[in-house]
C-alpha positions as CSV (number, residue, x, y, z in Angstrom):
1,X,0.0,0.0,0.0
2,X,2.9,2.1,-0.2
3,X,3.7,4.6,3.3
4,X,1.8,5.3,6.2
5,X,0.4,8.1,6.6
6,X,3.0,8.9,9.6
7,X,5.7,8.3,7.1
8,X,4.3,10.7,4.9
9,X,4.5,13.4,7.7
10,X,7.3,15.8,7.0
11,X,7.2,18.2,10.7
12,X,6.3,17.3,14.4
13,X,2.3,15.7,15.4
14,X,1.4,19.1,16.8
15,X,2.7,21.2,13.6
16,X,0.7,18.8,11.4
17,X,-2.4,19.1,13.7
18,X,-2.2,22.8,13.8
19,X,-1.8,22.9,10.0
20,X,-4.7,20.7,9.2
21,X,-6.8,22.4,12.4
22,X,-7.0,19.5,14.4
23,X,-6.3,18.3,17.8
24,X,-2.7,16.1,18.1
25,X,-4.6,13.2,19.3
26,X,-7.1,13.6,16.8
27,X,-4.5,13.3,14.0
28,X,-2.4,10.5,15.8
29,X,-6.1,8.6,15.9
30,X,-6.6,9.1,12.5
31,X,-2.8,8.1,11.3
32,X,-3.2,5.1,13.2
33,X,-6.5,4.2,12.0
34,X,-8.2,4.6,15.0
35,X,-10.8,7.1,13.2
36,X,-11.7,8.0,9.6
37,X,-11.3,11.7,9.0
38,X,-14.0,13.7,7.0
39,X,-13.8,14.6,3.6
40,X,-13.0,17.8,4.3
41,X,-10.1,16.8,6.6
42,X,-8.9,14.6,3.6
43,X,-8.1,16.9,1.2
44,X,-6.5,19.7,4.3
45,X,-4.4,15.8,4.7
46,X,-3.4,15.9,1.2
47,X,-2.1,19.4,0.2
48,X,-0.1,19.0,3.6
49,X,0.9,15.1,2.9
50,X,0.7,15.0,-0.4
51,X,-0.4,12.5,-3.1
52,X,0.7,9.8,-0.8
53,X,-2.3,10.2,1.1
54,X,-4.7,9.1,-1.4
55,X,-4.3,5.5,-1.1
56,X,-4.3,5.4,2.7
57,X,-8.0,7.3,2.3
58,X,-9.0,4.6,-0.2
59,X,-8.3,1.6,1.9
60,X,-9.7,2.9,5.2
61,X,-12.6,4.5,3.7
62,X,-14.2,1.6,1.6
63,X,-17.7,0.8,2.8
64,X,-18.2,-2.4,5.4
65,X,-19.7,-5.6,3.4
66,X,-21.9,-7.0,5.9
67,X,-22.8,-10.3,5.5
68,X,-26.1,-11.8,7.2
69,X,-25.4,-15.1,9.0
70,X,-27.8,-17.7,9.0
């Protein structure tokens, strides 16, 4: 899949979060998969991160399949 998103990161957590105007958690929750940032936050993620980006947002953003269990 190519870099992490932390990889990708070029300056410090908190320099990152205050670019993309989040919290430092937030952003450590999303680069570890732990939430799936908004659109919106997505596209702050890749002018900052760059084209890198866009096939971490693809994997983790891909609708559940569900299946029913008989």
């Amino acid at each position: 899949m190519g870099k992490t998103v932390k990889e990708l990161r070029t300056v410090s957590l908190r320099e990152m979060a205050r670019k993309l105007s989040v919290s430092p958690s937030y952003l450590l929750d999303v680069e570890n998969g732990k939430r799936v940032p908004s659109y919106a936050l997505y596209e702050r993620m890749l002018r900052e991160y760059g084209e890198g980006v866009k096939d971490w947002y693809e994997v983790y953003t891909k609708p559940c399949v569900r299946l029913k269990m008989y």
